[in-house]
N, C-alpha and C positions, 0 to 999 in steps of 0.2 A: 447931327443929321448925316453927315459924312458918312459915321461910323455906321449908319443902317443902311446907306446906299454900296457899302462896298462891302457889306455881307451879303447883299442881294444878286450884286455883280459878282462877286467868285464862284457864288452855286451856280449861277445861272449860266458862267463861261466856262465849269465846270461840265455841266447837265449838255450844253452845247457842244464843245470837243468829244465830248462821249458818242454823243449820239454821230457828228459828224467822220467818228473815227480817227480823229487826227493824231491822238497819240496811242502809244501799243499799248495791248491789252495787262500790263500792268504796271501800268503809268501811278493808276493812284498808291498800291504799295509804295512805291517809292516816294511818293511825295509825303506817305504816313510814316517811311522811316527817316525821310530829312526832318519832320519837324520833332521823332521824340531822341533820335540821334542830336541833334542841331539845333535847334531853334529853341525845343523847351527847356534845356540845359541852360542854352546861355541867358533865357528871361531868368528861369530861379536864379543863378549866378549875379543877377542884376537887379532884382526886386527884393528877395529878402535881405540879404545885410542892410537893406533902409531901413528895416521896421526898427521900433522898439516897444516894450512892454509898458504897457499903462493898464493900469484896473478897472479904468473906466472904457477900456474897451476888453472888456469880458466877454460880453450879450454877442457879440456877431462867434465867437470862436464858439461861445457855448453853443448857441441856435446850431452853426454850419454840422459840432460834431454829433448833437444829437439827431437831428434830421437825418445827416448820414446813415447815424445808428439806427434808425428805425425804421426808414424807409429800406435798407439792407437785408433787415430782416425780413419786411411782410413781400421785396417782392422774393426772396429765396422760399418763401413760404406757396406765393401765390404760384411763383415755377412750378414746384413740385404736387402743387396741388391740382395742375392743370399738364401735367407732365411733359413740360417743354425739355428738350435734347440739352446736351451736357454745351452746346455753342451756345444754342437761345438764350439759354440761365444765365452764360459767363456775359455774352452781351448784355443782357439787361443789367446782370451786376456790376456794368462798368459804367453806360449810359443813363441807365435809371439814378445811381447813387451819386453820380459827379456834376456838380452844376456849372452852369458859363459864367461862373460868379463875376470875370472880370471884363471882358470884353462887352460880351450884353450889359454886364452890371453896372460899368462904368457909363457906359453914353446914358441907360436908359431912366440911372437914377441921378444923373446929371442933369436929365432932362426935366424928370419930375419934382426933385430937391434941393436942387444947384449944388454947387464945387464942395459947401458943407459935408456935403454925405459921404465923400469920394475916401476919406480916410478909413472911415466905417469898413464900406466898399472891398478896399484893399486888407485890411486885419480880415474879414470874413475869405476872402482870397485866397491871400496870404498862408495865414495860421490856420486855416479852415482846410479850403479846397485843392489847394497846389501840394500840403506834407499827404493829405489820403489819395492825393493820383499819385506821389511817389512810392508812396506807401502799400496801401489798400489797394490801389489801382496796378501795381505791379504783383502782388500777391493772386488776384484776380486771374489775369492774364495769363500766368504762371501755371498756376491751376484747372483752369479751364482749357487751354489752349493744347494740354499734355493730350496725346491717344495714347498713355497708360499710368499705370499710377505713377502718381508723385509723393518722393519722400519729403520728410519737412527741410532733410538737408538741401537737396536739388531745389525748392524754393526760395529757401533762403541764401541758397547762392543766387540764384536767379535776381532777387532784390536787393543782393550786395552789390552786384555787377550791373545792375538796371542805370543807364546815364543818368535819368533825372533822378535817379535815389543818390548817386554820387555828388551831382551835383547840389544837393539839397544836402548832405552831410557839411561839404565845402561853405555853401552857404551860410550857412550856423554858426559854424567855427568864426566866419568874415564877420557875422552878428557879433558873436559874443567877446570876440577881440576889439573889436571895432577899425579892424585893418581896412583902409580903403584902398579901392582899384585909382587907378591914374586916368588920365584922361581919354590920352588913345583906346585901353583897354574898356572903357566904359563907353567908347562912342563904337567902339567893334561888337562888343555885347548887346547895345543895343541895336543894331543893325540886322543882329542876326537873330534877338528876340524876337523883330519888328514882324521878321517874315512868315511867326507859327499862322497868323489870321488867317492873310492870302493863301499863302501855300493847302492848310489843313482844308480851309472850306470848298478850294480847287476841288480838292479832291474829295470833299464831301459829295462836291457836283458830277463827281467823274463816273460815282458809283450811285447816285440817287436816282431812282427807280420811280415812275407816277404810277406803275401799276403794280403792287405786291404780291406775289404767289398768296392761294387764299390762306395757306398754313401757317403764314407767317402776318396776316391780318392780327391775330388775338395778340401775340405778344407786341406786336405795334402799338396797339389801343392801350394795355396795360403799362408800358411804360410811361409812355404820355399823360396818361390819367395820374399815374403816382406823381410820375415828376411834376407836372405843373399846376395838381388840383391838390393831390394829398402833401404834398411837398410843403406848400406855404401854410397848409392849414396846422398841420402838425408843430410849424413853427411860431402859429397864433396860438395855439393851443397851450404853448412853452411858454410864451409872453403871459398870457393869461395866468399861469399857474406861479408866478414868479411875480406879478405886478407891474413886468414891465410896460410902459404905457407910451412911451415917451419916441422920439427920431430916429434914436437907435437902434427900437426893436420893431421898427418900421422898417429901415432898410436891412436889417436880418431877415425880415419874412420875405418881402421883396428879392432878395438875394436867394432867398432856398426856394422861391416859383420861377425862377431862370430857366430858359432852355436845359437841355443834357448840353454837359462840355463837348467841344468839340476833340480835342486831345483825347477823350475817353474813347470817342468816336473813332477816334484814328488809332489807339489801340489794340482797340477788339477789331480793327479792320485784319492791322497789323498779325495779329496773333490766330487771323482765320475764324473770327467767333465768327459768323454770318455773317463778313461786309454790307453784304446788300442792305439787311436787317438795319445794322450799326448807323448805316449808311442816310437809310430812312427815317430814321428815328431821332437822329439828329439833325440834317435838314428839314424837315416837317416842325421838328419843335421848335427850331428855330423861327420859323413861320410864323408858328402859333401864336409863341411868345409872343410876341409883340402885341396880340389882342390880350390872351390872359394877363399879362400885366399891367396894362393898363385897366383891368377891370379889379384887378387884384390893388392897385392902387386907389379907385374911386373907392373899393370897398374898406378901405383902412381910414379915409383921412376924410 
C-alpha cells in the first residue's frame, strides 16, 4: 500500500511545485538526468549480479522480449501511418515499448499473488526490461533525439558511453564471475538505487500537464491503448500459442499491462522528445494502471 501511496505523493508534489513555481523552469531536466546519471546505474549495479539462470524461468524473459518486439513494431507503424514528428515517434518508442515492470510490478503483484510471484517479477525486470532500456532504450534516444542524421558509428558510441549500458556491461561481468560487492558498497548502492522512484516521479509531476495541446491528444491515446490493452493481450495470445497456462504466465501478462516505465519517461524528457507528451503519458498510465490491472487480473484467474 505504501508503495501506491508514494507514487501518488511524488506526481502530485510534483504537479504542485510546478504549478506553484517553486523550482526553476528546468528543475525536471535535472532531476531526469540524476536519475539516468545516478540512480539507475547504481540499481543495475545492485539487482543484476543477484540473478541466476534457471529454465524454469524462461516464460517471463520470453513474454517481456516478444511483447517488446511487437508492440515496437505496430506502434513505429501506427507513427507513420498517422504521420506523427520525428519527437512523437521517438517518445512513443521509449514509452510505449518499456514497461514499469518493477516498481508497479512488484507491490501490485504482490498484492494480487503474494511474495511467490516477486521472483518471476524480478527475471521479467531483470532480463527483460532493464537490458532493452540499456539497450533499445539508448539506441532510441540516440536516434530520435539527433536534428541530423546519424551514423551507426555516432550511435553506437552513443550506447557504448550511455551510464546504464556501462553499468549493465559491469553488471554481467559481477554475474558471471560471481564477485560480490562488500557491505558498505552494497548499502551505498542501494541508497542511491532507492532514489530513481521519488526523484523520477517528482519530475514526472513537474512536467504533467491536465490539459494537452489538441495535437498531441492522438498520440496520447495511442500509446496508452497499446501499452496497457494491446500489451497484455499480445502476451495472452503468447501464452496461448505455447500452452502456457500456469502462475507464471500469469504474472508475464500481468507484467507486459504495466504502466509505461517511468525511466523511459525520463529519457525521452531528457533527449527533448516532447517532455510534456513523455510526461503525460506516463503519469496518466500510471493512473490508469491501477484500474486496467486489476481488471486484467479478474480477467486471467
Amino acid at each position: 500500500m505504501e508503495n501506491f501511496v508514494l507514487i501518488l505523493l511524488c506526481i502530485a508534489l510534483g504537479y504542485g511545485i510546478n504549478r506553484l513555481k517553486i523550482f526553476s523552469k528546468d528543475a525536471a531536466t535535472t532531476l531526469n538526468q540524476f536519475v539516468i546519471y545516478i540512480s539507475l546505474p547504481a540499481m543495475i549495479l545492485l539487482q543484476i549480479p543477484k540473478l541466476s539462470f534457471s529454465m524454469d524461468m524462461m516464460i517471463p524473459i520470453i513474454i517481456a522480449w516478444s511483447v517488446m518486439a511487437i508492440t515496437a513494431v505496430i506502434t513505429l507503424y501506427i507513427s507513420k501511418l498517422l504521420e506523427f514528428s520525428k519527437e512523437i515517434t521517438g517518445c512513443l518508442m521509449l514509452v510505449t515499448i518499456l514497461t514499469n515492470s518493477s516498481f508497479l510490478g512488484i507491490p501490485i503483484l504482490n498484492a494480487y499473488m503474494g511474495e511467490e510471484a516477486l521472483p518471476y517479477v524480478l527475471v521479467y525486470d531483470q532480463l527483460g526490461t532493464f537490458i532493452a532500456l540499456a539497450t533499445y532504450g539508448t539506441f532510441i534516444a540516440s536516434y530520435y533525439s539527433s536534428k541530423s542524421e546519424v551514423s551507426f558509428k555516432i550511435i553506437v558510441y552513443k550506447v557504448l558511453t550511455f551510464p546504464p549500458f556501462l553499468s549493465l556491461v559491469v553488471a554481467l561481468f559481477l554475474m558471471a564471475t560471481e564477485i560480490k560487492f562488500d557491505e558498505t558498497i552494497t548499502k551505498v548502492l542501494s541508497s542511491l538505487g532507492s532514489t530513481i522512484v521519488p526523484v523520477a516521479l517528482v519530475a514526472v509531476g513537474l512536467q504533467l500537464q491536465l490539459k494537452l495541446p489538441r495535437e498531441e491528444i492522438k498520440p496520447f491515446a495511442v500509446s496508452l491503448s497499446i501499452k496497457l490493452i494491446l500489451a497484455p493481450l499480445i502476451a495472452f495470445l503468447i501464452c496461448m500459442a505455447f500452452s502456457w497456462d500456469n502462475k507464471v504466465a500469469i504474472i508475464s501478462i500481468m507484467e507486459a499491462g504495466m504502466a509505461p516505465m517511468i525511466t523511459a519517461g525520463a529519457i525521452a524528457s531528457m533527449a527533448g522528445l516532447t517532455p510534456r507528451l513523455s510526461s503525460a503519458i506516463v503519469g496518466y498510465g500510471i493512473l490508469i494502471s491501477f484500474l486496467t490491472t486489476g481488471v486484467l487480473f479478474k480477467l486471467l484467474t
